[in-house]
Every structure is written in structure tokens, then in C-alpha cells.
C-alpha positions in Angstrom: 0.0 0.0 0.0 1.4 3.3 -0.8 2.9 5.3 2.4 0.2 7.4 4.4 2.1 10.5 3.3 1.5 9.6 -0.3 -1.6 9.2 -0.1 -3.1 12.4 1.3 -4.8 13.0 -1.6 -2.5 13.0 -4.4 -2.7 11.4 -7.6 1.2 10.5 -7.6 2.8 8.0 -6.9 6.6 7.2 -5.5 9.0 4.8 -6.4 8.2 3.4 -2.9 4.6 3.2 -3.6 4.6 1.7 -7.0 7.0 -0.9 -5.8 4.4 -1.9 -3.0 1.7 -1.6 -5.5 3.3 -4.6 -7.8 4.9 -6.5 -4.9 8.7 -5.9 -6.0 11.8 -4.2 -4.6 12.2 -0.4 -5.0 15.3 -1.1 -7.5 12.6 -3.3 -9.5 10.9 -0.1 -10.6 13.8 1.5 -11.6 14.6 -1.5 -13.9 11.1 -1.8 -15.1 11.4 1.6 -15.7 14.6 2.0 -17.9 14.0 -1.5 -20.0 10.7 0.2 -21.0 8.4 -2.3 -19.0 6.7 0.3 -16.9 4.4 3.5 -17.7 7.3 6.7 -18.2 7.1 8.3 -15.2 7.1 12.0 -14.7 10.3 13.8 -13.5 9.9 16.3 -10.3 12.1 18.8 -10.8 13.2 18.4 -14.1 14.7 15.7 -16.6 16.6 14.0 -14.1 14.3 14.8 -10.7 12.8 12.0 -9.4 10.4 9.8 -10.9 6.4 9.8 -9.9 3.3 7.9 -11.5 -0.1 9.1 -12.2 -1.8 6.5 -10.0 -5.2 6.5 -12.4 -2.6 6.0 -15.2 -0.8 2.8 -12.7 -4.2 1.4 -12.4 -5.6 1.5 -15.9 -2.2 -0.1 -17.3 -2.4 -2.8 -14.4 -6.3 -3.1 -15.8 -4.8 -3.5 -19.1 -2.2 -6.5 -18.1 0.8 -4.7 -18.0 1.8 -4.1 -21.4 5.3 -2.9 -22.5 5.5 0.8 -22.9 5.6 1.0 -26.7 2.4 -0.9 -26.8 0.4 0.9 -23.5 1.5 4.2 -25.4 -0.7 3.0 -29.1 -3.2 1.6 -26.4 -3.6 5.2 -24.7 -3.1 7.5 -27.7 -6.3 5.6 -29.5 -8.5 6.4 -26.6 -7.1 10.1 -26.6 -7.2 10.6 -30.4 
């Protein structure tokens, strides 16, 4: 579950709370993140800030069985387009 500070309310999630919400280590985001098998994150604080997660975003892709990012990127663009 994501920490209580987290989750006053926001919409954004940690590197702490995503790696509770899928049940892996904290450096298992970071790899999911880099090889491209998690949603891109956005940067606090600019390009190399740290990395948060839309949690409605989190939720929809873990809906959508966890596709790769290339493919949860044509998924969401059709339903924006």
C-alpha cells in the first residue's frame, strides 16, 4: 500500500509506492522503468528529478495487463485521439 504520506490526496505516486503496488523491490521499478516495462514516469524537478506515476494512469495499465510501454503508449493514444 502506498505510504500514508503519499496518499493524502495526491494522484502521484513514488518509487516506494509503485514498488508496494506490484509487490517488487524499489530497485525493481527502476529497472522496469529503464528497459521500457513500466508506464514513463514524470520527472519532479526536471529531466533527471525524481520519478512519480499518475496513479489512475498505474491502475488502468495494471487493468490493461501490463503491457510494455511502446504498446500501453498505441493503447492510450487511441483512446485520446
Amino acid at each position: 500500500m502506498p505510504d500514508q504520506k503519499t496518499d493524502l490526496g495526491t494522484t502521484l505516486l513514488t518509487v516506494k509506492d509503485m514498488a508496494a503496488l506490484l509487490s517488487v523491490h524499489p530497485k525493481t521499478i527502476s529497472e522496469m522503468t529503464r528497459n521500457g516495462r513500466l508506464p514513463l514516469p514524470l520527472r519532479i524537478g526536471g529531466p533527471t528529478g525524481r520519478p512519480r506515476w499518475r496513479r489512475a494512469e498505474i491502475e488502468a495499465w495494471i487493468a490493461a495487463g501490463t503491457p510494455a510501454v511502446d504498446r500501453w503508449m498505441e493503447m492510450t493514444s487511441k483512446r485520446t485521439a
